[in-house]
Structure formats: C-alpha cells, structure tokens
C-alpha positions as CSV (number, residue, x, y, z in Angstrom):
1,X,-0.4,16.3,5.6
2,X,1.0,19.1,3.4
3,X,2.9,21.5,5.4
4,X,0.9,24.4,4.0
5,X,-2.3,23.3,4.9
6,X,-1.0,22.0,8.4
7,X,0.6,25.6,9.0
8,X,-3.1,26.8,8.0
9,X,-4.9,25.0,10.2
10,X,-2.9,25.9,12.7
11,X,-3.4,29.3,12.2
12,X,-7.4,28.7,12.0
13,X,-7.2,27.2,15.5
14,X,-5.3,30.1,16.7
15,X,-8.4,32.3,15.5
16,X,-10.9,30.4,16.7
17,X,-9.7,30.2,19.9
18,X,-8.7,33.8,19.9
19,X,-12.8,34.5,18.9
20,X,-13.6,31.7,21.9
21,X,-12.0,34.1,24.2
22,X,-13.0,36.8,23.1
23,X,-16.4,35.8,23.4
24,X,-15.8,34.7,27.1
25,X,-14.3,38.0,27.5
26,X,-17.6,39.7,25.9
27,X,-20.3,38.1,28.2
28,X,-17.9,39.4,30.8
29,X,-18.4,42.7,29.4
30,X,-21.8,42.0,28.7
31,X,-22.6,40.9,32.2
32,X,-21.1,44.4,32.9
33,X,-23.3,46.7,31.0
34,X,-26.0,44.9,32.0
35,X,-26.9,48.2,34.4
36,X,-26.3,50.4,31.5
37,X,-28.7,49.9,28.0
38,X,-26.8,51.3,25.4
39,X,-23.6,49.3,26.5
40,X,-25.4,46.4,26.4
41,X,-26.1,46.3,22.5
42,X,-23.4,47.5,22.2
43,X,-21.6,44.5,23.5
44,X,-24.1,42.3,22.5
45,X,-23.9,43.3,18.8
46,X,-20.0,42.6,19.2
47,X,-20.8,39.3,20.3
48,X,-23.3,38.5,17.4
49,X,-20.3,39.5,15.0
50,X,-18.2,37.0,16.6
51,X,-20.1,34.2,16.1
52,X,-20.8,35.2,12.7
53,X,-17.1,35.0,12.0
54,X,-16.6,31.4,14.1
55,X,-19.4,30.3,11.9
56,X,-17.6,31.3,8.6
57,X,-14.4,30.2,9.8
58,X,-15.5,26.6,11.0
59,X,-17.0,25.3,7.3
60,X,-13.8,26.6,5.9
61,X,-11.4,24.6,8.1
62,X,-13.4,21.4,7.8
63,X,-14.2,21.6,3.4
64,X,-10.3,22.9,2.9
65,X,-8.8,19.8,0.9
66,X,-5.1,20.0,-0.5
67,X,-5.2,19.7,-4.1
68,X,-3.1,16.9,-5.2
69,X,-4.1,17.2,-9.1
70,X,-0.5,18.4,-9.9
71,X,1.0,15.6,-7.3
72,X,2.6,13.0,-8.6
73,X,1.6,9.1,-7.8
74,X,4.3,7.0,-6.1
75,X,6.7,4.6,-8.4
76,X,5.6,1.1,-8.9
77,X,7.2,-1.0,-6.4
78,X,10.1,-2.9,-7.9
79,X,9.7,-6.8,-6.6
80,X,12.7,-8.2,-8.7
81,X,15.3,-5.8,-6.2
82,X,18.1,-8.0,-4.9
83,X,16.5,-11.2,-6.6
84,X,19.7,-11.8,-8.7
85,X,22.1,-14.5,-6.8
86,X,23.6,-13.9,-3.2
87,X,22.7,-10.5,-3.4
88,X,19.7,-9.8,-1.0
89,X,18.4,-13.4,-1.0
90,X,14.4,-12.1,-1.7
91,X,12.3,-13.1,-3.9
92,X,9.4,-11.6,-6.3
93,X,7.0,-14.1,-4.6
94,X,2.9,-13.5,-4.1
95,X,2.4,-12.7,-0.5
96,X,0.5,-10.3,2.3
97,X,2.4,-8.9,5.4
98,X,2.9,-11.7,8.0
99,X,1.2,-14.2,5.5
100,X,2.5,-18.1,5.7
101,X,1.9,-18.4,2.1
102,X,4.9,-17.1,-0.5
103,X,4.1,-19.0,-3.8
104,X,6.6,-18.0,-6.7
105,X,9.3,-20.2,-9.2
106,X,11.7,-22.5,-7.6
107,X,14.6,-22.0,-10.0
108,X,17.0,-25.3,-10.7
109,X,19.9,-24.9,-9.0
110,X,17.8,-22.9,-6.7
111,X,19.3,-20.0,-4.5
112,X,18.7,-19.5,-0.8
113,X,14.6,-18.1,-1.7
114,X,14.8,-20.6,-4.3
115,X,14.5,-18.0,-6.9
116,X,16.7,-16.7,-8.7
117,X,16.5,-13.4,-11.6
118,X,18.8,-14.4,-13.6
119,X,17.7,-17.7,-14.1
120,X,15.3,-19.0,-16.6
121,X,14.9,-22.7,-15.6
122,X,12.5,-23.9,-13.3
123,X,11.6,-26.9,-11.5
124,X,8.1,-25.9,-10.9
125,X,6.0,-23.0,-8.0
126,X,5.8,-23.8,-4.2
127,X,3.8,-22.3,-1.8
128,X,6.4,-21.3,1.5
129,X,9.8,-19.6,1.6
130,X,12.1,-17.8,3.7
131,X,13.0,-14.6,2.0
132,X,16.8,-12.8,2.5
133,X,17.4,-14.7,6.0
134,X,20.7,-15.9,4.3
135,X,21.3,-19.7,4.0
136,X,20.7,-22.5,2.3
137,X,17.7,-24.6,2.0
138,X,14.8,-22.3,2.8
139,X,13.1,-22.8,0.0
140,X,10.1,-24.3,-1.9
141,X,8.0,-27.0,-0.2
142,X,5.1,-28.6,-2.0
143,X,5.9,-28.2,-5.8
144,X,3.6,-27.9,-8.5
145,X,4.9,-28.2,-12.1
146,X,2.7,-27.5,-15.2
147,X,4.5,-30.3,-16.7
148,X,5.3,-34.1,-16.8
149,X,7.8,-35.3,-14.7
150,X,11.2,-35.4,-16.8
151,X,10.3,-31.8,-18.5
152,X,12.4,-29.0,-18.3
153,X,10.2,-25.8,-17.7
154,X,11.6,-22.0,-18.6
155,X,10.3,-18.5,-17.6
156,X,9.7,-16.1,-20.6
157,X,11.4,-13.8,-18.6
158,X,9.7,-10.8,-20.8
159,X,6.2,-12.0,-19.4
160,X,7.2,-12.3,-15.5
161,X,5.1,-9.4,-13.5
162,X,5.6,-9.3,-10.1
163,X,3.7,-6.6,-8.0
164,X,2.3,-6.9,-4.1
165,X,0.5,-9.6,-3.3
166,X,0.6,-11.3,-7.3
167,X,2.8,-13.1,-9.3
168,X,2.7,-14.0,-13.1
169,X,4.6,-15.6,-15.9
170,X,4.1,-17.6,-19.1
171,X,6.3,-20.5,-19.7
172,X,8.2,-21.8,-22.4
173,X,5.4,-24.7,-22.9
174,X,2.7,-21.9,-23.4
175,X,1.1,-22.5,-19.9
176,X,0.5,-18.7,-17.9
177,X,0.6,-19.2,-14.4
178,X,-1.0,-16.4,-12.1
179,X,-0.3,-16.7,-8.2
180,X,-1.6,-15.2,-5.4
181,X,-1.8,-15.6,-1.5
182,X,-3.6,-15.0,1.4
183,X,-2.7,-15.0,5.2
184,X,-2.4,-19.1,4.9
185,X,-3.4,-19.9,1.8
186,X,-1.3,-20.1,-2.2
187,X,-3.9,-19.3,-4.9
188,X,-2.4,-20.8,-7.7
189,X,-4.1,-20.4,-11.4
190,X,-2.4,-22.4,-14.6
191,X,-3.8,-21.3,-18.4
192,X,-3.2,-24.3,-20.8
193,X,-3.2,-23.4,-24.5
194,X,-5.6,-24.8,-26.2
195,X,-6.0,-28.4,-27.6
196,X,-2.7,-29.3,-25.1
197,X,-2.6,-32.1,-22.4
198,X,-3.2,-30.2,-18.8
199,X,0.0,-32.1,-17.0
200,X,1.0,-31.5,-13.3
201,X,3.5,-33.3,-11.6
C-alpha cells in the first residue's frame, strides 16, 4: 500500500471514530435535554449532521483507489542469472515453487544443474534437477533428444526464452522445443519442420 493513501486512511479512521464518539457523546447530551424541548432539537439536529458526514466519509474511504497509471511495471525476471559455469549453479529450467519437475537442456560436458549459458551443445532435455546446491552429478534424469542417437544437437542461443514456469529454444536441426511443468509433471512440446523425420532418442 502506498504510503500516502495508508497515511489517509489512517486519518479517515481517526475521523470516523472522532464522529463515533461524538455521537456517543450527543445521545448523552440528548438524553439530557430530554426535560428541555428546544435543547433537544438542538442536539438532535447535531446528531443528524453527524451522520450525514459518517455517511459521506464511509463511501470515500472504501471507492479511494491509488492510481498507478504513472507506476511503472516490475522488470522481467532474468532466468539466465548465474547460469554461466560454477558461478551460482542454477539453471533457466521450466518449473513452479516446490514443483518435482525442472525440464530444461542438459549441456555436454554438463555443469552441476547440467546446464550451462555459455554452452551451445546439448545432449538432449530432462525432466528433474537440483539447482545451485553445489556438486556434481545433480543433473538430468530421463533424457529426451529430438534427434537420432549419434547426433550432435546445438541451442540457437538467440531463440532460448526462459521466463517462470516456461522454457523455449530452437535447435540447430530446426526442431523448437517448448517446456513446461507442473507440481509433478514435465510438459514437453517438440515442432519438427516440415517434410523432416520426427527422431527421439
């Protein structure tokens, strides 16, 4: 909350309850003049301009919105942080919070999340990694690879988007693979170009 609009509705409350006493304090008085006519209209005229201003104060706290058309929106987030050798040990990979599932690249040579920026070869996607716990051999169980067996696969490393919960990249072989996850699950999408064998090994 804006600290303009949470000092303001601060100093609403301190009205309305300011009128809320003042009203208690009125029926008091009104309870008073009870004996004496004229004192009692009086008072009880008070008390009707009271409410009037409670009632015009109340709509006014509840509609006030901040305006937030001169706000800027947060940056993108920035997956590929720290993805570059033994520097943080993440990786860009497809995921939700707490999720089992991390499908992304496994690079050759692979690096403790198995991927690695500033590599371009790849030995195909797996589903589960550790990411920037630190040591070795944390990375990439059950493979896929758009590709026969003996092939070596690249990243177009101009294509590769990597934002919360999605992964994408086009290959050097022309296949796009999209990757996603849920809580246990890899969603893994492969785009052939057309008229080409669909391999997977």
């Amino acid at each position: 909350m804006p600290a303009f609009l949470g000092a303001y509705l601060m100093k609403s409350k301190a009205v309305v309850s300011n009128l809320v006493y003042q009203q208690s304090y009125m029926m008091a008085e009104l309870m008073k003049a009870a004996i004496d006519p004229k004192a009692f209209i009086h008072e009880l005229q008070n008390m009707i301009k009271s409410l009037y201003s409670i009632l015009l104060i109340i709509p006014v706290c509840l509609t006030l919105q901040p305006d937030t058309s001169g706000q800027q929106k947060m940056p993108p987030v920035i997956l590929f942080i720290d993805t570059s050798g033994d520097n943080g040990q993440v990786d860009p990979a497809a995921c939700v919070p707490y999720g089992m599932a991390r499908v992304c690249p496994d690079m050759v040579h692979r690096s403790h999340s198995g991927y690695d920026f500033a590599k371009k070869t790849i030995s195909g996607f797996s589903v589960n990694r550790l990411s920037g716990i630190g040591c070795g051999g944390n990375e990439g169980n059950l493979s896929i690879k758009p590709a026969n067996k003996n092939a070596l696969l690249s990243l177009v490393k101009s294509t590769e988007i990597a934002e919360p919960g999605y992964y994408s990249v086009k290959l050097d072989n022309g296949v796009t693979a999209a990757l996603t996850a849920t809580t246990n699950v890899a969603v893994e999408q492969y785009l052939y170009p057309l008229g080409t064998e669909q391999l997977f090994y």
